[in-house]
Phi, psi and omega in degrees: 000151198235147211305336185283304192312313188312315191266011145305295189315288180277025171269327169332296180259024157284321176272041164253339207231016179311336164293298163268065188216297174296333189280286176314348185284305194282346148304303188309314182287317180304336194262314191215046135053038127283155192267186214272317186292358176268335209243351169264339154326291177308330158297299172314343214249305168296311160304351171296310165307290177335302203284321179270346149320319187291348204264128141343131152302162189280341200274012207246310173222014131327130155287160159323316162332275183297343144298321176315287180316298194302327208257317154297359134314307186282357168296286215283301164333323147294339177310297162349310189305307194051075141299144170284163175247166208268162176297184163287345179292326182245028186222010196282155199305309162012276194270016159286280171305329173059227173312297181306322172297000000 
């Protein structure tokens, strides 16, 4: 899942739970003598886990597309490095397999 969609899910489901979002906050300040403003980053930051626990794996629902993209995103990310690249040679069934191929 990709970072836009992951925080669209969970602002869904903060103003779907808003209500017990706030309750719970105000159990936390009453519980551990933190303000209200200490204790929601730390409430976002664990329903974000929570909410992205629920979420699918991506290999679990890509499309054909989106494997495609993903896997040239990730092409494209190694570019950078700039490794060499191997000969026909070294990469020929020969010089894998030796004798056994």
């Amino acid at each position: 899942m990709n970072p836009n969609s992951q925080t669209a899910s969970l602002h869904n489901f903060q103003e779907t739970h808003q209500q017990e979002i706030q309750a719970i906050t105000q159990i936390l300040v009453q519980i551990t003598s933190r303000t209200s403003e200490q204790i929601k980053p730390l409430l976002d930051a664990l329903l974000e886990r929570l909410v992205e626990a629920q979420e699918p794996p991506f290999y679990e629902t890509a499309t054909a597309a989106e494997w495609s993209i993903a896997f040239r995103q990730w092409v494209d990310s190694h570019r950078t490095l700039n490794l060499p690249t191997l000969s026909d040679e070294a990469i020929s069934r020969e010089s894998i397999y030796g004798e056994r191929g």
